[in-house]
C-alpha positions in Angstrom: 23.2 -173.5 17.2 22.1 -176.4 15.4 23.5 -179.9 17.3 25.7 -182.0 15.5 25.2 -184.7 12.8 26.4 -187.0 10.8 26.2 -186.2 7.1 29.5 -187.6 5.6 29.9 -190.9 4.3 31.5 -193.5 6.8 30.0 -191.6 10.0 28.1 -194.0 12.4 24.5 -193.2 13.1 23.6 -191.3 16.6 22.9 -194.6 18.0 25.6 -196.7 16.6 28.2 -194.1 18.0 26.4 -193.5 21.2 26.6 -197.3 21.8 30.6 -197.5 20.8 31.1 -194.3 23.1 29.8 -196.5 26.0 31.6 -199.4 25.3 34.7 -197.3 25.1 34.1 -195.8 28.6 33.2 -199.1 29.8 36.8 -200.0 29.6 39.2 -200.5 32.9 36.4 -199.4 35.2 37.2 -199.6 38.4 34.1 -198.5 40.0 34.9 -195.5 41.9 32.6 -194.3 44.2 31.8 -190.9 45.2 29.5 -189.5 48.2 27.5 -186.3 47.1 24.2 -184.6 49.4 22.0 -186.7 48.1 23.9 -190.5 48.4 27.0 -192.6 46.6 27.6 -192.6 43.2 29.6 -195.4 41.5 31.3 -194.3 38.4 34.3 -195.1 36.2 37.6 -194.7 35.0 39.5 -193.8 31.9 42.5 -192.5 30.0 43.2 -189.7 28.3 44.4 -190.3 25.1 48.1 -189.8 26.5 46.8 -192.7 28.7 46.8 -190.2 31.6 43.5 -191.7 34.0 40.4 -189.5 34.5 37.2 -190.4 36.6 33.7 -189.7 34.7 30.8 -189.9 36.1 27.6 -189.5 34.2 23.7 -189.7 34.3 24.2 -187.9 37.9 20.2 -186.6 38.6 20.5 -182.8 39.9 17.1 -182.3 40.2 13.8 -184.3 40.5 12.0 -185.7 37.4 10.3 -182.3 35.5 6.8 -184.8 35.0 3.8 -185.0 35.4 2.4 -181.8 37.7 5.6 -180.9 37.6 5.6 -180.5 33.2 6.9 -176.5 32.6 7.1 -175.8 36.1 10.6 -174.6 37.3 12.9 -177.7 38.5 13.2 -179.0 42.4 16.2 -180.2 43.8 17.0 -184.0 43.7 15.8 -186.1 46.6 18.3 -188.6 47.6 18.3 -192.5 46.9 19.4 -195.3 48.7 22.8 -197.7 48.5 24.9 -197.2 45.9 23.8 -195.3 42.7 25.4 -196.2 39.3 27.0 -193.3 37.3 28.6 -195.3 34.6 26.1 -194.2 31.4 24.4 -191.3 30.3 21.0 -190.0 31.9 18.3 -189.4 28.8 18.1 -186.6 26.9 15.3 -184.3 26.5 12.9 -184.8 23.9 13.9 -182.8 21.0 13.7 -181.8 17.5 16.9 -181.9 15.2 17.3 -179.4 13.1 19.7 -181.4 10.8 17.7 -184.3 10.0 14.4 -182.7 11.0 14.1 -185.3 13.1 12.5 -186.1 16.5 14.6 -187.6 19.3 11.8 -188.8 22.1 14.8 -188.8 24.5 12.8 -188.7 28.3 11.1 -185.8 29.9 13.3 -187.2 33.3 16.2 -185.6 31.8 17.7 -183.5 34.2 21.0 -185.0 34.6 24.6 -183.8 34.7 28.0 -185.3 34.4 31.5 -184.9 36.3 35.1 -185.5 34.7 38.1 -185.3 36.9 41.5 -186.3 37.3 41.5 -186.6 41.4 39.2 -187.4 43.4 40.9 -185.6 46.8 38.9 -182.5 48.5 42.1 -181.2 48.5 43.3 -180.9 45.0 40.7 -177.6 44.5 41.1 -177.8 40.5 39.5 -175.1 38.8 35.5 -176.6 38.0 34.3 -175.6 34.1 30.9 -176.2 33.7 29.8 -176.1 30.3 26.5 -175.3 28.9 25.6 -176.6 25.6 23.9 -174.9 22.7 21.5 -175.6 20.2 18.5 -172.8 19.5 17.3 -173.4 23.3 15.5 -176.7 20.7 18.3 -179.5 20.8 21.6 -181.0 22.1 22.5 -182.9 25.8 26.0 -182.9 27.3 26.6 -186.1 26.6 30.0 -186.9 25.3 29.2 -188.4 22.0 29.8 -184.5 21.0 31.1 -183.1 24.8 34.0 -185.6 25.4 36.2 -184.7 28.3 39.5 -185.5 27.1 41.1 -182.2 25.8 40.1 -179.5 28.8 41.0 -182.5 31.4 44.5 -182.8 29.7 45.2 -179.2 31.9 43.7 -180.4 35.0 40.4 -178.6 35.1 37.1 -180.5 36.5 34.6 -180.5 33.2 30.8 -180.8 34.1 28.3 -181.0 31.0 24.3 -180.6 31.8 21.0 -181.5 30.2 18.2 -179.0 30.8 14.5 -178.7 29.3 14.4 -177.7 25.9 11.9 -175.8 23.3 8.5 -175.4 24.7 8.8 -177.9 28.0 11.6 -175.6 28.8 10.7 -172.5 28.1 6.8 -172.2 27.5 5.6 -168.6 29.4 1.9 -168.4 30.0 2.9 -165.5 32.4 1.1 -167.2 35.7 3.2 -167.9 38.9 2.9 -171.4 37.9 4.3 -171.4 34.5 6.0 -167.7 34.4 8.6 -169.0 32.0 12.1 -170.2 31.9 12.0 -173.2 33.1 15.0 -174.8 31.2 17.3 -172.2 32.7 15.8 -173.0 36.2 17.0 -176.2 36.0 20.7 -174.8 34.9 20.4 -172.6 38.0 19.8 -175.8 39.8 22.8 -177.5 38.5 24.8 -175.1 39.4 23.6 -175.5 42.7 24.2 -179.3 42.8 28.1 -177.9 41.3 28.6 -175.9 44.1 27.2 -178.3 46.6 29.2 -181.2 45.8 31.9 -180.8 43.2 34.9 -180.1 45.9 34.2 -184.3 46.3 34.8 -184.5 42.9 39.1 -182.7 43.3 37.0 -179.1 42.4 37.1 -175.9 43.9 33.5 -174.7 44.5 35.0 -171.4 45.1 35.8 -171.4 41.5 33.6 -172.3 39.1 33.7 -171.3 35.3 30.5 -171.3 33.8 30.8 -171.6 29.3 28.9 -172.1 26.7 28.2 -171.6 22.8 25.4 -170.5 21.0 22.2 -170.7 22.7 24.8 -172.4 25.3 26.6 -168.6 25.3 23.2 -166.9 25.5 22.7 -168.9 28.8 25.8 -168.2 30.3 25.7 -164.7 29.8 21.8 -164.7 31.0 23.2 -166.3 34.4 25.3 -163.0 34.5 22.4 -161.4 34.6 20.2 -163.3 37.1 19.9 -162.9 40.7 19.3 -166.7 41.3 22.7 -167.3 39.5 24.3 -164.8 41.9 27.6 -166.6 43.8 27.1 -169.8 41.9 30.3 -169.3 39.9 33.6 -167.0 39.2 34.0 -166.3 35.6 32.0 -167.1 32.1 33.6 -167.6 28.5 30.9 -166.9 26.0 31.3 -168.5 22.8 29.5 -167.1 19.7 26.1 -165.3 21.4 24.9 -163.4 24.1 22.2 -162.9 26.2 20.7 -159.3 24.3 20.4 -160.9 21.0 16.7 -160.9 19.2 17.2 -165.1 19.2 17.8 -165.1 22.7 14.9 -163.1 23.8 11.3 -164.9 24.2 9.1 -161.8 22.4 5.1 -162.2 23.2 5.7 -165.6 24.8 2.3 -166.1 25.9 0.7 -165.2 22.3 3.1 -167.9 21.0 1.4 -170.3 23.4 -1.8 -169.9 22.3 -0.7 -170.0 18.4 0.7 -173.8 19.6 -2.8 -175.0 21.7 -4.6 -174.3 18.3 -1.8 -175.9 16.2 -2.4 -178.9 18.7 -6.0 -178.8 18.0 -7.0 -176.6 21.7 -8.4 -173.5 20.1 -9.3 -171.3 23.7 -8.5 -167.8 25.1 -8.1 -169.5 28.7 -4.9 -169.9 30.1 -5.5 -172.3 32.8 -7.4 -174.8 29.9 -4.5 -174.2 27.7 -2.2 -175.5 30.8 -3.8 -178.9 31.5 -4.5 -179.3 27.9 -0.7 -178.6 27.3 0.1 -180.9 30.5 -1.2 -183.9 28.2 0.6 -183.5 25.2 3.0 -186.3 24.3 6.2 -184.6 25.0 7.4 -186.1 21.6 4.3 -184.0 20.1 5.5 -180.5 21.7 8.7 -180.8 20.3 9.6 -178.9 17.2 6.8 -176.5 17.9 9.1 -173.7 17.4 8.4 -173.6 13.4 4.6 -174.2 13.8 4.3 -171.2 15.7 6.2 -168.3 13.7 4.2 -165.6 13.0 4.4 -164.2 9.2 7.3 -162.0 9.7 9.3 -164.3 12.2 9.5 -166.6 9.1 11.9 -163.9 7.6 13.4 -161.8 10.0 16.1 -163.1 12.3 16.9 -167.3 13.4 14.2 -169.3 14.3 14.6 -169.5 17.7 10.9 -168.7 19.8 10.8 -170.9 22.7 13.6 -169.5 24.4 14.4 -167.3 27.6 11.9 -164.4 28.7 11.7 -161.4 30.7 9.4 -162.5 33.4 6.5 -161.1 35.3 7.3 -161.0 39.0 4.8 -163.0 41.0 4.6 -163.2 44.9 6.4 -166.0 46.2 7.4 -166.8 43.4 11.7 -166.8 42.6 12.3 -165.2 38.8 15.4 -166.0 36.9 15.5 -162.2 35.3 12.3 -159.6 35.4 14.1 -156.9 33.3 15.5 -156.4 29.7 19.1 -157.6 30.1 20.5 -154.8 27.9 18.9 -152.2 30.4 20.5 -154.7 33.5 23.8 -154.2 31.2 23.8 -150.1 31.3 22.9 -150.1 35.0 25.6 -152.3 36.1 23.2 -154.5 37.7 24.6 -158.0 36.9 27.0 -160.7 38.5 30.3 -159.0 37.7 33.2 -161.9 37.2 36.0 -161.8 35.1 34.6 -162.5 30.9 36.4 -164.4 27.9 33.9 -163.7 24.9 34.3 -163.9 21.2 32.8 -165.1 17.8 33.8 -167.1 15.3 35.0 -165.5 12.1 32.2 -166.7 9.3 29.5 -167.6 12.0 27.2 -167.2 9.2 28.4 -169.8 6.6 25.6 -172.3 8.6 22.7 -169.9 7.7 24.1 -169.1 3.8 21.8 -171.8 2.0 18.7 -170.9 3.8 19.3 -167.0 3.3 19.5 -167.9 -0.4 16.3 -169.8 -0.2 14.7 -166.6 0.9 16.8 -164.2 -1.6 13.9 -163.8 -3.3 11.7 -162.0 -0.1 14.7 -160.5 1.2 16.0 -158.6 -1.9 12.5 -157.4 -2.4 11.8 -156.2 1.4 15.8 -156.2 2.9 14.3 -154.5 5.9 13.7 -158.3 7.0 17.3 -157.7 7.7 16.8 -155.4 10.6 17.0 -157.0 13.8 13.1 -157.2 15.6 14.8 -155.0 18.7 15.0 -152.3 16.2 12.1 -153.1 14.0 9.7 -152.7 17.1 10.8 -149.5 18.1 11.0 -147.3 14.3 8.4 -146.7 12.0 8.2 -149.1 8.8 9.3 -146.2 6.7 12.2 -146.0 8.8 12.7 -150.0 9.0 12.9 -149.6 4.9 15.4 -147.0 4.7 17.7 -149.0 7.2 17.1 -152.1 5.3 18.4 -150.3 2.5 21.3 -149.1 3.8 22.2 -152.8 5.0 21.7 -154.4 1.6 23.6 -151.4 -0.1 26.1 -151.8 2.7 27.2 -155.4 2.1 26.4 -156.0 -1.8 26.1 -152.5 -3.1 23.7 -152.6 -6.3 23.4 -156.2 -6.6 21.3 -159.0 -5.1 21.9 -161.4 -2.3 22.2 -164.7 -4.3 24.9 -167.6 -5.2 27.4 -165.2 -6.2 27.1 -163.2 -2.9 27.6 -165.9 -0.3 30.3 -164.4 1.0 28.1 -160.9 1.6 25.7 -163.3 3.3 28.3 -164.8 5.6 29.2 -161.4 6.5 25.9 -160.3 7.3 24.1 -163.0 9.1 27.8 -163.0 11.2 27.4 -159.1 11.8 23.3 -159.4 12.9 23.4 -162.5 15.4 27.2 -162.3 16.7 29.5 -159.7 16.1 27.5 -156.2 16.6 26.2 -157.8 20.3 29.5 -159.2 21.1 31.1 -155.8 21.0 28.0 -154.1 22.5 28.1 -156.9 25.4 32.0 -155.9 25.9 32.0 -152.2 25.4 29.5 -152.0 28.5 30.7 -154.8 30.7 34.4 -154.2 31.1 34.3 -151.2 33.2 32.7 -153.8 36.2 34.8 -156.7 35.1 38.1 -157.6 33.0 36.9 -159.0 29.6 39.4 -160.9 27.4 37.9 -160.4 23.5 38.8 -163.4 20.6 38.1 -163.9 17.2 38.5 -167.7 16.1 40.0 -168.6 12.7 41.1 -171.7 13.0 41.0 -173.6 9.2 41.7 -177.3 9.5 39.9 -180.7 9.2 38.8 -180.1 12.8 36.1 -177.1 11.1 33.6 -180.1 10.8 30.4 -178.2 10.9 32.2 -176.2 8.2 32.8 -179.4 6.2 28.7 -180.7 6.4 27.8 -177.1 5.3 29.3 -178.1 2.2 30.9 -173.9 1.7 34.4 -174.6 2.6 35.3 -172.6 -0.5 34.3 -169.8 2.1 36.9 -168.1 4.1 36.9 -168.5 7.9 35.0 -170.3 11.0 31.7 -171.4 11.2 30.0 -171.3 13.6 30.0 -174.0 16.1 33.4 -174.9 14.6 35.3 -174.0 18.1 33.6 -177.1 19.8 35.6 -179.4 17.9 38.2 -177.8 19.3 37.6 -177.8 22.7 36.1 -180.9 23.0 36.7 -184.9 21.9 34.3 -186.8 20.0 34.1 -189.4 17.1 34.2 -186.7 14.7 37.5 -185.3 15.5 39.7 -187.8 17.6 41.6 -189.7 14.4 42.3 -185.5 13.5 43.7 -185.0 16.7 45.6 -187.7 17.0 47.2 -188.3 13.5 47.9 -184.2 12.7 50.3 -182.6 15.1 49.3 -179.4 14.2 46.0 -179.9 15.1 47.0 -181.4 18.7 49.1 -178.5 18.9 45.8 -175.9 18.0 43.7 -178.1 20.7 46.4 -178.1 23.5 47.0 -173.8 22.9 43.0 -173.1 23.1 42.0 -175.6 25.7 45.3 -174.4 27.6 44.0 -170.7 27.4 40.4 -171.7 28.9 41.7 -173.4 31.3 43.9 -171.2 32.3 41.2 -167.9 32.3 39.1 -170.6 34.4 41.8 -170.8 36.8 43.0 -167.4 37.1 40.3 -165.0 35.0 43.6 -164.2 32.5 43.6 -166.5 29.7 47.7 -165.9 29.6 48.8 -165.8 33.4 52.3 -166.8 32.5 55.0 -164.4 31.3 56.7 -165.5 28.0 54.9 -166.3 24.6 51.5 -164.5 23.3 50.2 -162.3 25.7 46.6 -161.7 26.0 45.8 -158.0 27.1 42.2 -157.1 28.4 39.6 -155.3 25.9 39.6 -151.4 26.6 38.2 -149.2 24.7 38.9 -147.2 22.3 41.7 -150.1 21.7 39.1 -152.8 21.5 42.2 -155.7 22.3 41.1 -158.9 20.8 43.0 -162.3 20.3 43.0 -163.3 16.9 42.4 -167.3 17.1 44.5 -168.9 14.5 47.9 -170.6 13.7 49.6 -167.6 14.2 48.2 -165.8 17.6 48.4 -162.2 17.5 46.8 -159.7 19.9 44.6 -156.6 17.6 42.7 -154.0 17.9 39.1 -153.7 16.5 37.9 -156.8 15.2 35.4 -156.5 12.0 36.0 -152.5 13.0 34.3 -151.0 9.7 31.0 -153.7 9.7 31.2 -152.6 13.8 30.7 -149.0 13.4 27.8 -149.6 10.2 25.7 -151.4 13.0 26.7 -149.1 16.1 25.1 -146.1 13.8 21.9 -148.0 12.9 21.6 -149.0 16.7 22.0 -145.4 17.1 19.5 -143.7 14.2 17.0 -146.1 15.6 17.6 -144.3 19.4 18.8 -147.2 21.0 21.8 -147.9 23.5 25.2 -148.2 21.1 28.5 -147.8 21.7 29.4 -144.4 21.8 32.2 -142.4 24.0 29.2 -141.8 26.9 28.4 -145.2 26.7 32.4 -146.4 27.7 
């Protein structure tokens, strides 16, 4: 979840490698121009580093500036513009917090931009389009290819598109009125998608197959747009990387009371929603982001990720279009969702990122463990009942002892187990009787694990998360890897080669010969285990599954039992 950043010695600074990334792409341009709805666009070319060419194409605006009036309101489509529009540099990114130097980034609130890679420019070469949807707790992150680069998924002939969209609270504040009813920031994804479909077959893409991914909060989107009717023929398939869209940190819970808690944080104590929204209107952007840790109440500062300003269940509103108006588990169990072909996973020691900060808490949680029950249970039992299951998941992963230093691994197990691996099965177990799904586990262990490497635990065994990116995509963290290791190059050209082919075909292995990656059925469970070795299993994390499926199920909610597949 947390965006990328530099914490080794001998790593440039955001700026510094932001301004070689441009200079690099500013290399053998030959200016090529592209006509899209709204006008031209003059871009670029490059080389792959096989010195293969590739056309980019950035900073391309896909809907109108989100300012002014138009603050937390859901995005309009881009007008057009005159002559000949440059689409050589990046657009800027949203204002943002960064969770890893607790910095802010003042970015622009006219951020709504996109960008296009492609190896052909001909209508008629119909490559398959992957749009990719970046993470970061809803809070952070851009597409940009300081951290997206292009160069790996274009290798296989794909057309790669990375977005900016709102983030935090001029994303996704909900004051539940038809004028700010919420999920803005996933309106404006909608709305790329729209611009994708529109124009990308200019671009060498098929719009009649699109591939919509993501990871983290990126995968919580994706898997969201499955759910939505406004997302509904906008794209073919979805890989969802570490996180779906029924997770506690993907849910907006009492959005509007969260609203209120930030006008009195910003000094606007008042029980009026329409004074709230022009007093929130006038907030410095710069001042509204970060908000999300001002506004936890007592027991958010404990239980589950800090993620609050993120999607919501929506009130419906006449004349007014909503991205989703019911609880996407209960869209899940009713079959009411965009059913496409699904690639979904986790990573194997997702949790390794949120080890130092569960320790810093050891104290609280070893004392009340039923802080480790996820809020969709916790609202539904009685505390009694949230105590005894706390219990049971403290007794479960470290028996009589403590969660502490000497427990880390415990910890990794369990934060992996609340915020990725029970939903991942859950998602799966219910899905794949509308839609094939194609289940990995990523395990990957080389230089390329950087957000494993800042963490500073790579005594820990397995994946962090976020790891996968640096997998499937180029950036200055990883290209001297790549390029001097040829193990690595030979891990980056497998995995981006099975993404690209699902986004081609929706079957990550279409070809006879080699590895072949079967479709999750229950009871089987099929699952690709990720590493240097590639083997197809049954069950992942099967025992830590079936602890969580009869929680889920003592606390009366949907689990994955024999009526349920």
């Amino acid at each position: 979840m947390p965006r990328v950043r530099k914490k080794l010695s001998g790593v440039p600074s955001h700026e510094q490698f932001k301004f070689e990334v441009q200079a690099y792409y500013h290399n053998n341009i030959e200016n090529p121009v592209v006509t899209v709805k709204q006008g031209k666009l003059k871009g670029s070319v490059n080389n792959l580093f096989d010195g293969t060419p590739y056309y980019s194409f950035k900073g391309i605006p896909y809907a109108q500036p989100p300012v002014g009036e138009l603050r937390f309101k859901a995005p309009l489509p881009a007008k057009s513009w005159p002559g000949i529009r440059d689409a050589i540099d990046h657009g800027p990114v949203c204002p943002q917090y960064d969770m890893n130097t607790t910095q802010i980034i003042e970015g622009s609130e006219d951020c709504l931009f996109l960008n296009v890679y492609t190896r052909s420019l001909k209508p008629s070469t119909k490559s398959p389009v992957m749009v990719y949807i970046h993470g970061g707790a809803y809070m952070s992150g851009s597409g940009d290819s300081y951290m997206y680069g292009p160069d790996f998924l274009l290798q296989h002939d794909a057309v790669l598109v990375t977005i900016n969209y709102r983030l935090e609270v001029l994303g996704f504040l909900c004051l539940e009125t038809p004028e700010i009813p919420g999920n803005a920031g996933i309106k404006d994804q909608v709305v790329a998608l729209r611009w994708v479909k529109e124009n990308i077959d200019n671009f060498g893409g098929d719009s009649n197959n699109i591939t919509i991914f993501g990871e983290s909060a990126g995968s919580g989107s994706v898997t969201f747009h499955m759910m939505s009717p406004m997302s509904k023929g906008l794209f073919h398939r979805v890989i969802a990387q570490s996180g779906v869209c029924t997770q506690d940190w993907s849910i907006g819970h009492k959005a509007k009371d969260r609203a209120f808690r930030l006008g009195k944080y910003l000094g606007k104590d008042t029980n009026d929603v329409n004074e709230l929204a022009d007093f929130l209107k006038s907030v410095p952007a710069s001042k509204l982001a970060g908000a999300t840790l001002k506004t936890r109440t007592p027991d958010e500062r404990y239980r589950g990720l800090p993620l609050h300003f993120v999607p919501v269940i929506e009130k419906k509103f006449e004349g007014t279009e909503a991205f989703i108006t019911e609880n996407p588990i209960d869209l899940l169990l009713e079959g009411k969702m965009n059913k496409v072909p699904l690639l979904i996973g986790y990573n194997t020691a997702e949790g390794i990122l949120m080890v130092q900060d569960q320790i810093k808490k050891g104290k609280v949680i070893n004392e009340k463990p039923s802080y480790l029950v996820p809020r969709e249970i916790a609202l539904k039992v009685s505390e009694e009942k949230m105590a005894e299951f706390g219990d049971r998941v403290k007794k479960f992963y470290v028996g009589n002892e403590d969660f502490s230093n000497e427990t880390s691994s415990a910890i990794v197990d369990v934060q992996t187990d609340l915020h990725f691996t029970y939903q991942t099965h859950r998602f799966a177990t219910f899905f794949y009787k509308y839609a094939p799904v194609y289940m990995y586990l990523f395990d990957y262990e080389t230089d390329m694990n950087i957000i494993k490497t800042f963490s500073g635990k790579t005594d820990l065994k397995g994946a962090c998360h976020a790891d996968d990116l640096f997998y499937l995509f180029s950036s200055g963290l990883n290209q001297d890897f790549y390029k001097e290791q040829d193990n690595i190059k030979k891990i980056v050209n497998q995995l981006t080669k099975f993404w690209v082919d699902f986004a081609r075909t929706g079957n990550p292995t279409p070809n006879k010969g080699g590895v072949q990656w079967l479709p999750y059925t229950p009871p089987s469970r099929e699952y690709m285990l990720l590493n240097e070795q590639l083997s197809l299993q049954s069950y992942a994390n099967k025992e830590r599954v079936e602890f969580w499926n009869k929680i889920y199920s003592d606390a009366g909610l949907p689990c994955i039992t024999k009526s349920a597949i």
